[in-house]
LUMVEX-748584 format. One record per atom (N, C-alpha, C, O, CB): x, y, z; residue in one letter. Coordinates in steps of 0.1 Angstrom, whole numbers, plus 5000, padded with zeros to 4 digits. Atoms other than C-alpha are relative to their C-alpha. Glycine has a CB too. Layout:
<atoms>
XYZA ...
</atoms>
This chain:
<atoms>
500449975014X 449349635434X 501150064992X 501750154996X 498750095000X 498849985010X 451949655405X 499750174997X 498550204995X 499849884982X 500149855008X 452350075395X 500049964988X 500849874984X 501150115002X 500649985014X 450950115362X 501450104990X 501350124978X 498250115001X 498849965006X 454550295353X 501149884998X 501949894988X 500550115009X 498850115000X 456749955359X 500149954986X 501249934982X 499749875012X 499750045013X 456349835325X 500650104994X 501750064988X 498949964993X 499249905009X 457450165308X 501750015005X 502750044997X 499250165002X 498449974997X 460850175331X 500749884996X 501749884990X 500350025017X 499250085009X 461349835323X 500049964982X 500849874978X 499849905005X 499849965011X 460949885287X 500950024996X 501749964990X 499550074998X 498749935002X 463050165288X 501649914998X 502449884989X 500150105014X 498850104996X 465749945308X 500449894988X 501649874984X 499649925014X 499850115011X 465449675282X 500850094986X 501850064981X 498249914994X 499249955012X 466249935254X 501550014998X 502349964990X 499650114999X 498549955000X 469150065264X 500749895001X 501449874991X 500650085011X 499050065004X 470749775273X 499949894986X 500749804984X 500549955012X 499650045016X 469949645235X 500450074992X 500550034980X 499149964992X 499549895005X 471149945225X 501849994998X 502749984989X 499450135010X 498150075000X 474649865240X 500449924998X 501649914996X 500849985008X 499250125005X 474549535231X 500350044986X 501450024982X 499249875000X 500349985015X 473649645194X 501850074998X 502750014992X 498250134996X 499149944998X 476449895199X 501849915003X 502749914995X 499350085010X 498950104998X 479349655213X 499849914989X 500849934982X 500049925014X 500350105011X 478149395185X 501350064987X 502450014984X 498150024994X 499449855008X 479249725160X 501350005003X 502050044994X 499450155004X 498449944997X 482549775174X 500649885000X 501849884997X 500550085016X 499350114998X 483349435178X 499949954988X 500749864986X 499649925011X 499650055011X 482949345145X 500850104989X 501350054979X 498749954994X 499549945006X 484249655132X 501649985005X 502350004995X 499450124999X 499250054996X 487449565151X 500549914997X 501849904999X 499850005006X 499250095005X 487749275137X 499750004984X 499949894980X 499749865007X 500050005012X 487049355100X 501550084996X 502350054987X 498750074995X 498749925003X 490049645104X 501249924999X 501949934989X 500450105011X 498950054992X 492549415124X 500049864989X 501249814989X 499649985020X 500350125009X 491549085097X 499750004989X 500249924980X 499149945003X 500050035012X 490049185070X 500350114990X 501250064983X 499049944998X 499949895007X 490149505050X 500850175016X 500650205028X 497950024992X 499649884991X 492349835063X 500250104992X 500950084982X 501149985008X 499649885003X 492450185055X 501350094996X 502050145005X 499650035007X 498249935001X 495750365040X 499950114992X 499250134981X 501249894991X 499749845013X 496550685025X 501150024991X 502250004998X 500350165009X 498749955006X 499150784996X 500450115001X 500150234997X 500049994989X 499149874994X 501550965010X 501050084987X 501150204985X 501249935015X 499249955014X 503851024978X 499749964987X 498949874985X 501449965000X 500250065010X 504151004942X 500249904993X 499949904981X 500150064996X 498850115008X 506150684932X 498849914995X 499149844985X 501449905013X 501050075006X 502650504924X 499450094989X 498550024983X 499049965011X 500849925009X 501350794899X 500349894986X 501349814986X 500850204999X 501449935001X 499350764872X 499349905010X 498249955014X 499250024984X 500850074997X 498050454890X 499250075013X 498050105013X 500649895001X 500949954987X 497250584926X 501050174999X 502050194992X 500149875019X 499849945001X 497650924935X 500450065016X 500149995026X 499250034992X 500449994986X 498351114964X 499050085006X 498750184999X 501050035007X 501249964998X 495451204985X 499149894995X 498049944993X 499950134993X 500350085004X 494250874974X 499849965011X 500849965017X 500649964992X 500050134991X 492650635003X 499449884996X 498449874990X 499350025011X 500850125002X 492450285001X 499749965009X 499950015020X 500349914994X 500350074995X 491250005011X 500549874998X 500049794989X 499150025001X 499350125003X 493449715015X 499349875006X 498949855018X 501550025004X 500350154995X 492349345015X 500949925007X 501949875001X 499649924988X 499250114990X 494049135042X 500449865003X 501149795010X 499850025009X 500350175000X 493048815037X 500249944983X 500449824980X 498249965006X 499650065012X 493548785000X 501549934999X 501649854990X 499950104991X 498550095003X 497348635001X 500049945018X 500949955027X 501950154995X 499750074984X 496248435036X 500550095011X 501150045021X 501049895000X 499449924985X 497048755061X 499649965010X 498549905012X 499850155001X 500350014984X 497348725096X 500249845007X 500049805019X 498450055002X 500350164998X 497448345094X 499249945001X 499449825005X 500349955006X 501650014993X 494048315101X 499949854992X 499449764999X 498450164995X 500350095010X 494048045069X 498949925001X 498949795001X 500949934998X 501150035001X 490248035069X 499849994982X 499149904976X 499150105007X 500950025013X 489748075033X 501849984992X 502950004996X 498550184993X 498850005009X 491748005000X 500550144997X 499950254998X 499749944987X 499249835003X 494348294991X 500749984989X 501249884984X 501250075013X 499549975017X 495548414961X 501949994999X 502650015009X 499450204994X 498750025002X 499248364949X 500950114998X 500950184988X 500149944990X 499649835007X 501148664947X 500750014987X 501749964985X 501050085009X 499250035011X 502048714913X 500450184990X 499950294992X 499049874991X 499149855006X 504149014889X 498750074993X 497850044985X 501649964985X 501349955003X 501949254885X 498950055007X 498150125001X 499649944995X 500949974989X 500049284918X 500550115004X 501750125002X 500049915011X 499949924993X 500049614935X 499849915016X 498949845020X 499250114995X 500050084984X 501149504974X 500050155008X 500650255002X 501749855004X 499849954989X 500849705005X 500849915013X 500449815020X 498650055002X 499450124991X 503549575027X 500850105012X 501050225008X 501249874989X 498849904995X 506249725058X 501550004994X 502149914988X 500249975014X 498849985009X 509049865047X 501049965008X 501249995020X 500250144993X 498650084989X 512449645055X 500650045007X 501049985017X 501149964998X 498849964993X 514449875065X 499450115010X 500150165018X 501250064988X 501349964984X 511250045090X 499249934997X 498649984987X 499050165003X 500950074998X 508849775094X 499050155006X 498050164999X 500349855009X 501049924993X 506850065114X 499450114986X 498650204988X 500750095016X 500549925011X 506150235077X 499749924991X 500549834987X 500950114996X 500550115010X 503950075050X 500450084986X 500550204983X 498349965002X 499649895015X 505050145012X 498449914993X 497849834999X 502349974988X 500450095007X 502750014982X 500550054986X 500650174981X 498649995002X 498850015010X 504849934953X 498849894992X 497849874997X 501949925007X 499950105012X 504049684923X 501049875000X 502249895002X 500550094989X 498950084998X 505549354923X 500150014982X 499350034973X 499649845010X 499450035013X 507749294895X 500749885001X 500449824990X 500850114995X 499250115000X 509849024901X 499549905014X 499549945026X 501650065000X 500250094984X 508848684924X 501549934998X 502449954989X 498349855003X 499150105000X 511048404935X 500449914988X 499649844981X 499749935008X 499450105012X 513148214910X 500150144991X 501350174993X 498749844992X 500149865006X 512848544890X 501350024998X 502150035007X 499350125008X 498649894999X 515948674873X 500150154993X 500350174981X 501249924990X 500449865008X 515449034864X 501250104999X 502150105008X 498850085008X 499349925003X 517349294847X 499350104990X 498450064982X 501149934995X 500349875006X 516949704834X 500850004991X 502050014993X 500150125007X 499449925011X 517749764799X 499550164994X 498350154990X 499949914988X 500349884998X 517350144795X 498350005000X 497550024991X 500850094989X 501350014995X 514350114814X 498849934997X 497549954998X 499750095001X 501550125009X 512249844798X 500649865012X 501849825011X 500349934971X 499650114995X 512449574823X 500049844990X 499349794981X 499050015012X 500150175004X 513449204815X 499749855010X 500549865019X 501549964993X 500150074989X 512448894837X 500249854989X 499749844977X 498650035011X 499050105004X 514148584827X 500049944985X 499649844979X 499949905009X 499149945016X 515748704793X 498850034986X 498850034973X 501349844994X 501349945009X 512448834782X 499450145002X 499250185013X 498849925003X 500249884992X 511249204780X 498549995003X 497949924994X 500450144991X 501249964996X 507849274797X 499350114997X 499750224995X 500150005011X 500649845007X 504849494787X 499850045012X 499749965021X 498550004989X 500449914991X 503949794812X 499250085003X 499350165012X 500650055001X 500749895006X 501449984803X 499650105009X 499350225007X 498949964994X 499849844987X 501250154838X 501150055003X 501250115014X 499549995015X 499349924992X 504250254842X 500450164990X 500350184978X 501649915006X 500249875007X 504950644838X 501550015005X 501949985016X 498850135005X 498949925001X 508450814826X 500050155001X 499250224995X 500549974991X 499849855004X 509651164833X 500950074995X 501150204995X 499950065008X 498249955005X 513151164818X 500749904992X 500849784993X 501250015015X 499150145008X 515150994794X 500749955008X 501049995020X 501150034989X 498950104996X 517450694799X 501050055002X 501850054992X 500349904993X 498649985001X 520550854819X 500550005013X 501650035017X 500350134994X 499750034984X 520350764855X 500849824997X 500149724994X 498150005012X 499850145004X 522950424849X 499749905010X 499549785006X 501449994995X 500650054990X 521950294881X 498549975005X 498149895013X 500550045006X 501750034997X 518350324884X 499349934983X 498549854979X 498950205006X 500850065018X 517650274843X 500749844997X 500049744993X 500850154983X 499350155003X 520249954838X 500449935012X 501549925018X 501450014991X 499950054983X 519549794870X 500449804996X 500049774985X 497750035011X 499249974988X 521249564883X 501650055001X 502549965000X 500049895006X 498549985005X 524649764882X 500550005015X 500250065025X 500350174989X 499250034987X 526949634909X 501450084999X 502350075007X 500349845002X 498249964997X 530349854898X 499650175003X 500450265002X 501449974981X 500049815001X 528450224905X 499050005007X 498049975001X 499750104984X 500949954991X 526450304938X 499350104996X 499950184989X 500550025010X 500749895000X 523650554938X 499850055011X 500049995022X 498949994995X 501149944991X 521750814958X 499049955008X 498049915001X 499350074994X 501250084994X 519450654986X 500649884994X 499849824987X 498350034994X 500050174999X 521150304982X 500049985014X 500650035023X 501449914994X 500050124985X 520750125011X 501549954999X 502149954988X 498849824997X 498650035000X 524250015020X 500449875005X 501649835005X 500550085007X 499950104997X 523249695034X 499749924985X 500349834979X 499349995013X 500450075014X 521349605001X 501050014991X 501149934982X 498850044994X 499250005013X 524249744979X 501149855002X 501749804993X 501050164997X 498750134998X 526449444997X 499449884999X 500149795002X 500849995015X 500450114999X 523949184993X 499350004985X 499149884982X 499249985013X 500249965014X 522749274956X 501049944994X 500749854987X 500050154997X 498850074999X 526449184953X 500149844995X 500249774985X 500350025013X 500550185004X 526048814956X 498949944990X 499249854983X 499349955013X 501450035007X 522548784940X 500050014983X 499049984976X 499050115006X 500349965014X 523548884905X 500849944991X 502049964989X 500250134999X 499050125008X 524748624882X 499850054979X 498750064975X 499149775005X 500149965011X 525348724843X 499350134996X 498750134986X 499549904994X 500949874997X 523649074847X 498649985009X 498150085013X 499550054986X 501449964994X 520448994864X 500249965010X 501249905013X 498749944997X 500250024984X 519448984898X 499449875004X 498649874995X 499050105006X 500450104999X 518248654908X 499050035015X 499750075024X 501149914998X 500549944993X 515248734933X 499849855012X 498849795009X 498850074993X 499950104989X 515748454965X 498249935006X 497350015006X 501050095015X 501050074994X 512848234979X 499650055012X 500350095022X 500449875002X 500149894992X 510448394998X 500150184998X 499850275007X 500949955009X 499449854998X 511548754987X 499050044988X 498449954982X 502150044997X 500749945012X 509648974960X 500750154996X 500950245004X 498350015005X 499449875005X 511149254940X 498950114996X 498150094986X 501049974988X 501149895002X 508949584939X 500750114991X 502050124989X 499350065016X 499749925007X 509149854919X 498050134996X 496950104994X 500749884987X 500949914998X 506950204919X 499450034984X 500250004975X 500750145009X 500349985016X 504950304883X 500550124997X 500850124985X 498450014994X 499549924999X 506250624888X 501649994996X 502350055003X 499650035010X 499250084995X 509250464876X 501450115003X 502450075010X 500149864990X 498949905000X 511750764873X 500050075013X 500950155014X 499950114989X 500549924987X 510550884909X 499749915012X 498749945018X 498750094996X 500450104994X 510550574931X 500849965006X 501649924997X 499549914995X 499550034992X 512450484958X 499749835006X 499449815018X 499950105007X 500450134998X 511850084957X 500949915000X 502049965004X 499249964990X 499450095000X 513349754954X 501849954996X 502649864999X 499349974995X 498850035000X 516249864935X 501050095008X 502150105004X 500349994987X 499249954994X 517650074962X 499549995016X 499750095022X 500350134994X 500250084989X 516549894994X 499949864998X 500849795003X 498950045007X 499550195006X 516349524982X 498049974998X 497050034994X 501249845021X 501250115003X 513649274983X 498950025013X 499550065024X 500649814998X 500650064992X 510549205004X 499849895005X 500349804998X 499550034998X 499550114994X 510348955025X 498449944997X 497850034992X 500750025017X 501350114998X 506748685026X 499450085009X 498450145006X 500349835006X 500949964994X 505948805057X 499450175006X 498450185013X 500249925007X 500449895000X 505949215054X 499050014992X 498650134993X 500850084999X 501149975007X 503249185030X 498749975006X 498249865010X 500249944989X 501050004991X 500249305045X 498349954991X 497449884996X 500050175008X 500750085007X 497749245014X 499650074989X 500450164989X 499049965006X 500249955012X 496349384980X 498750125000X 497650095003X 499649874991X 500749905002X 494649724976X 498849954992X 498949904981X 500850104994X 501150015003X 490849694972X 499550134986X 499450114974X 499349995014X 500849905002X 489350034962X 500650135006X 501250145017X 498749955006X 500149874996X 489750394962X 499350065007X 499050165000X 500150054994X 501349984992X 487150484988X 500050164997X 498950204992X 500149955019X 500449905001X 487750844985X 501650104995X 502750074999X 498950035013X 498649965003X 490651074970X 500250175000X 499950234990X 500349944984X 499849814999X 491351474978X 501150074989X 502250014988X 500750045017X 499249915002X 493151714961X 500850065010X 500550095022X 499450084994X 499149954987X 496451864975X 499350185004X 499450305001X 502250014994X 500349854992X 494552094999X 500750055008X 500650175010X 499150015007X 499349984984X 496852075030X 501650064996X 502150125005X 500149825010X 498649935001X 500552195015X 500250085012X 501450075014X 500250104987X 499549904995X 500752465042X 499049995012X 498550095017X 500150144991X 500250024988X 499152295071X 501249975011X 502349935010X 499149904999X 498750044986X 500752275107X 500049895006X 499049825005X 499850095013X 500050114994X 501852005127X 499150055015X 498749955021X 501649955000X 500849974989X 500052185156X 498349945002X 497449924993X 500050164998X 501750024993X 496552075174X 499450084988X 498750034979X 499650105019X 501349905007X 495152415158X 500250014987X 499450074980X 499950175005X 499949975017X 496452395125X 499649844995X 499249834983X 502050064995X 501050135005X 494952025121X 498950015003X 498149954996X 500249885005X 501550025001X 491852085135X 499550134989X 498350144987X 499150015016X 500449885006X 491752405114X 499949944983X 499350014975X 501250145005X 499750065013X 492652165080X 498749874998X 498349824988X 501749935001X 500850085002X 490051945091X 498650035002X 497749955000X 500349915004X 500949935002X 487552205098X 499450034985X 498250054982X 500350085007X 500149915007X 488352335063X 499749864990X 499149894980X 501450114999X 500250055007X 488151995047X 498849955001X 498449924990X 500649945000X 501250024994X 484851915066X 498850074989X 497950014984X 500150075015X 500649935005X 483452225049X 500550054986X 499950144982X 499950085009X 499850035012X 484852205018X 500549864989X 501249854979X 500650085001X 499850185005X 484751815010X 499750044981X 500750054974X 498249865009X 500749945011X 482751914975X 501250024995X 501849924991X 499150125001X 498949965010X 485552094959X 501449935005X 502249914996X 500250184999X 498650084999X 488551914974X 499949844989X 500849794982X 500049955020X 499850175000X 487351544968X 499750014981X 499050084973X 498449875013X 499850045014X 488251384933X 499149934995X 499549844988X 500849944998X 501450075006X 484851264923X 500549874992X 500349754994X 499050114987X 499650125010X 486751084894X 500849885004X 501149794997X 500850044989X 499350124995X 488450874914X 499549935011X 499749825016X 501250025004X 500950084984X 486250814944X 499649884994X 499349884982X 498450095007X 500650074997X 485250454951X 500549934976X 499749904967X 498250075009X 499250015015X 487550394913X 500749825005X 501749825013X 501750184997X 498850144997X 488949944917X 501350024997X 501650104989X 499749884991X 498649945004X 492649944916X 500349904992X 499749804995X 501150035011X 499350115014X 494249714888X 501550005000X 502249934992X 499650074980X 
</atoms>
């Protein structure tokens, strides 16, 4: 005679393991949404201000310019004007997000800081100044007879070649970036071009954005869990309401 308990244990038994399936399902698609389609990034500096901030997280789309190669769906073109999240050339292991300003075929040149792209000036309306026109290398770009601060030394010898009648002529495949921040940006004109395939894909959404709480956190165990205790319990007044969950343009 069957015990009158055997149905409840197998019950049980059945739960759980739909529980873990349910569970594995969950990870396995969240696994492949990170790794394919959308990924998480923080702004670490200011060279994107007013647009993004730091303390700013997004959420970058990965499949919009065909990432990963997956080439399931149509993908967008990259074009001047896109904010890109891509690795940076000269550390692939560090991501920047810059502004494209200049694609291929592109001849671009700085007249005291009003960009031109081929022998036309361009409107900006995001980018932010903090100083007059007197840096002659970062404001009248491309200047090949007067190195700067932070050049790249491989790019100042290959900048070299690239620049015919004042402008830069931007190579096939390559994209010239540039930060909105523009007096405070460590970009394209003093490391070079990006390449096609460091570009990882186009910033979605501001999911959530903090104020600088952490200045005078430690690199220690106890001084991060103690920053993230403190952010835990004070989300409220840290987080930037006005920017949370804000589209990026």
């Amino acid at each position: 005679m069957d015990s009158p308990h055997r149905p409840i244990v197998t019950t049980f038994g059945s739960d759980v393991i739909g529980s873990l399936q349910s569970l594995l399902g969950t990870v396995v698609i969240a696994i492949f949404v990170i790794t394919f389609i959308v990924q998480a990034f923080q702004i670490p500096s200011e060279s994107m201000e007013n647009t993004l901030l730091v303390g700013d997280y997004l959420l970058v789309n990965k499949l919009c310019y065909g990432g990963q190669g997956m080439g399931l769906m149509p993908y967008q073109k990259i074009a001047r004007g896109d904010i890109i999240v891509f690795h940076y050339p000269v550390d692939p292991t560090q991501h920047f997000v810059k502004r494209v300003i200049g694609v291929p075929g592109d001849h671009l040149r700085m007249i005291n800081k009003k960009v031109w792209i081929n022998g036309k000036p361009i409107e900006e309306p995001y980018v932010r100044f903090l100083e007059p026109p007197n840096n002659m290398f970062r404001d009248n770009f491309p200047r090949v007879d007067i190195p700067a601060p932070g050049l790249v030394g491989e790019w100042w010898q290959q900048m070299r070649k690239l620049v015919e009648d004042g402008q830069l002529i931007v190579p096939a495949g390559h994209y010239f970036v540039m930060g909105d921040n523009r007096d405070d940006s460590q970009d394209s004109r003093y490391w070079g071009f990006v390449p096609r395939e460091n570009i990882i894909g186009r910033p979605l959404v501001i999911y959530w954005s903090v104020r600088d709480w952490d200045q005078n956190s430690s690199g220690s165990f106890m001084g991060r869990l103690y920053h993230l205790a403190y952010a835990v319990s004070h989300i409220f007044q840290i987080t930037r309401w006005n920017r949370t969950l804000r589209l990026i343009h």
